[in-house]
C-alpha positions in Angstrom: 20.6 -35.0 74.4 18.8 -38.7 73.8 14.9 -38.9 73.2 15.1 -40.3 77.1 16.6 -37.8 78.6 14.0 -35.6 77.1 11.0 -37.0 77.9 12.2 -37.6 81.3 12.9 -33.5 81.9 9.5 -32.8 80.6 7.8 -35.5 83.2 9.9 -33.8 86.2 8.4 -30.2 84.9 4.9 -31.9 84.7 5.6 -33.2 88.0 7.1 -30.1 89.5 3.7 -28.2 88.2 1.6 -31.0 89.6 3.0 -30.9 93.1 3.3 -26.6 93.2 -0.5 -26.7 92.4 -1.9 -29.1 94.9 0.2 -27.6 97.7 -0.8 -23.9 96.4 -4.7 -24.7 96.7 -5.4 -23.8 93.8 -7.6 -27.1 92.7 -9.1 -27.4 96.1 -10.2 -23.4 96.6 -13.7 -22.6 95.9 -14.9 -19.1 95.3 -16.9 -17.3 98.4 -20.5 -17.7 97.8 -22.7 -14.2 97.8 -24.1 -13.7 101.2 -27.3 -12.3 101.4 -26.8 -10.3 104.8 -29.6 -8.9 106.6 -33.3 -9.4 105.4 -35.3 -6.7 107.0 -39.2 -7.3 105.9 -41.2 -4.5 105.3 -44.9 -4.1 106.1 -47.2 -1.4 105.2 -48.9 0.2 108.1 -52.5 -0.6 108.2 -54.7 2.4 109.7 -57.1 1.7 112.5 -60.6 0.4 111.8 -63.3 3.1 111.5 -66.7 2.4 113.3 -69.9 4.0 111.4 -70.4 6.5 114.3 -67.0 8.2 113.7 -67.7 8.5 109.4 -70.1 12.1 108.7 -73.5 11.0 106.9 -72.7 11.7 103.2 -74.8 14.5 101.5 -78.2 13.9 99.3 -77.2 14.4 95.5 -79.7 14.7 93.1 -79.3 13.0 90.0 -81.1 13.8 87.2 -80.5 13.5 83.0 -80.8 16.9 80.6 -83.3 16.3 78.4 -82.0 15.2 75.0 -82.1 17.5 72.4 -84.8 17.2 69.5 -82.8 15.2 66.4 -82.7 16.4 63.1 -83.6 14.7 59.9 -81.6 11.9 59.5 -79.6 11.6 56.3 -80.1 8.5 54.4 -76.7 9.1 52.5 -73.5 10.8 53.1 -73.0 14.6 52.5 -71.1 15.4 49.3 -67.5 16.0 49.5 -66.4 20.0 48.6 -64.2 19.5 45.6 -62.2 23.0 44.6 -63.1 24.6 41.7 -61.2 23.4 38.2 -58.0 25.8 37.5 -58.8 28.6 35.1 -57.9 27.4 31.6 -54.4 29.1 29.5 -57.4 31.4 27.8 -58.1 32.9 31.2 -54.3 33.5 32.0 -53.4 34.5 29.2 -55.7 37.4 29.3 -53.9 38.7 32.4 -50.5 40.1 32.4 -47.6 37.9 32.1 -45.8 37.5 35.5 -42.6 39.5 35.6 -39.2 37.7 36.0 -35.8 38.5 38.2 -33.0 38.1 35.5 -29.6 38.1 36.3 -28.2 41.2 34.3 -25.0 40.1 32.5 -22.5 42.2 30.7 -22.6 42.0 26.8 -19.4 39.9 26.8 -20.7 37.6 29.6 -24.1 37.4 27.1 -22.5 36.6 24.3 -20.3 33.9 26.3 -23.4 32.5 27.5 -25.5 32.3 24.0 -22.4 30.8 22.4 -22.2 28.4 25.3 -26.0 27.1 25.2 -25.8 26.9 21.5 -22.7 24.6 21.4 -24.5 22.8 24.2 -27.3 22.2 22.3 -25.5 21.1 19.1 -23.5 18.5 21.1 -26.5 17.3 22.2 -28.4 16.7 18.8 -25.4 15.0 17.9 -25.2 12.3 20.4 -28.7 11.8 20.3 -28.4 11.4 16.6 -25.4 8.8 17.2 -28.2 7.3 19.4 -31.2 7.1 17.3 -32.0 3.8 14.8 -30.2 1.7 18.1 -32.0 -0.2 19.9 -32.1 1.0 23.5 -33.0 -0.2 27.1 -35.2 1.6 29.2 -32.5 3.7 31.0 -31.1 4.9 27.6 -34.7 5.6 26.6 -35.0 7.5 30.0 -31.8 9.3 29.6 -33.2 10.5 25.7 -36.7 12.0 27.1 -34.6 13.9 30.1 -32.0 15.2 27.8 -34.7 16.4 25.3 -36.8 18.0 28.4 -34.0 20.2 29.3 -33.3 21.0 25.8 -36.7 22.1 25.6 -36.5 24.2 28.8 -33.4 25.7 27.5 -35.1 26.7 24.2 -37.8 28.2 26.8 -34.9 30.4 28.7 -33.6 31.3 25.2 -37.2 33.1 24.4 -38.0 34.6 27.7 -33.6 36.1 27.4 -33.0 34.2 30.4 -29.1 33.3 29.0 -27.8 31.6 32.1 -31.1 29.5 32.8 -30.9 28.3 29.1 -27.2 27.8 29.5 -27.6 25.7 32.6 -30.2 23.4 31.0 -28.2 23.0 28.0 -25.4 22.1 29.6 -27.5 19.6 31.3 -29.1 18.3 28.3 -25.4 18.0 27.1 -24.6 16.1 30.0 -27.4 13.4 29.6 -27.0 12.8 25.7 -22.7 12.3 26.9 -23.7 10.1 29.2 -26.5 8.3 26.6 -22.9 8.0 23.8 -21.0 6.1 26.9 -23.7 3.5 27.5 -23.9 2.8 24.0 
């Protein structure tokens, strides 16, 4: 097929399309405008005028003002705040018995399981913070040293009091820390 021939089938389609649409309507047909119907206005009712010899004569009130009440002395400064009294001091609590404490009872193998786990816990942990110290650190490392030591110190705490499974739980923690501490290094 030549370049003619071509151009010539797509100018009888154009034209075929041209002619179907104006004879359709479709360029000349508008869309229906929104009528607005029927309008109905509304008034409010307006009640009858009233002549003064239908209203009653309104009744005779007395108005009068309480007497004030006498003042008191008039503060040239504010009132003191209450503050609460300062907590009693360790001297005073330790005179008093020692709270009791709910421990878990654990079997003796489950307490020697849980001493050796604590203790390894512990060790680990001195020795990543000793692989940490004589570095310098940032202040997330540093952070991640005090926390590890504050659960170590809570776990020695458990370890006195024979909580096992407290002190195993914070060592494992403090383990967890000074782990963490090796890997940012």
């Amino acid at each position: 097929m030549s370049v003619r021939s071509e151009i010539s089938s797509v100018g009888l389609v154009l034209l075929c399309a041209g002619v179907a649409c104006t004879t359709s309507g479709c360029l000349t047909r508008r869309a229906p405008r929104p009528s607005i119907g029927k309008m109905v206005i509304l008034l409010p009712p307006v009640p009858p005028v009233a002549t003064a010899g239908d209203l009653p004569t309104p009744p005779e009130i007395a108005f009068g003002l309480p007497e004030s009440p006498e003042l008191g002395l008039v503060r040239s400064v504010p009132a003191r705040p209450h503050v609460a009294a300062a907590p009693a001091s360790d001297s005073v609590r330790s005179d008093r018995e020692a709270e009791p404490q709910i421990l878990p009872e654990l079997s003796s193998a489950e307490l020697d399981a849980a001493k050796a786990e604590t203790q390894q816990n512990l060790d680990t942990m001195r020795r990543n913070l000793a692989a940490a110290s004589g570095r310098s650190l940032n202040a997330s490392q540093q952070d991640l040293i005090s926390k590890a030591r504050g659960f170590a110190a809570g776990a020695h705490d458990a370890m006195r009091s024979g909580d096992w499974e407290r002190a195993k739980n914070l060592s494992k923690k403090a383990e967890v820390l000074s782990q963490e501490l090796v890997d940012s290094l």
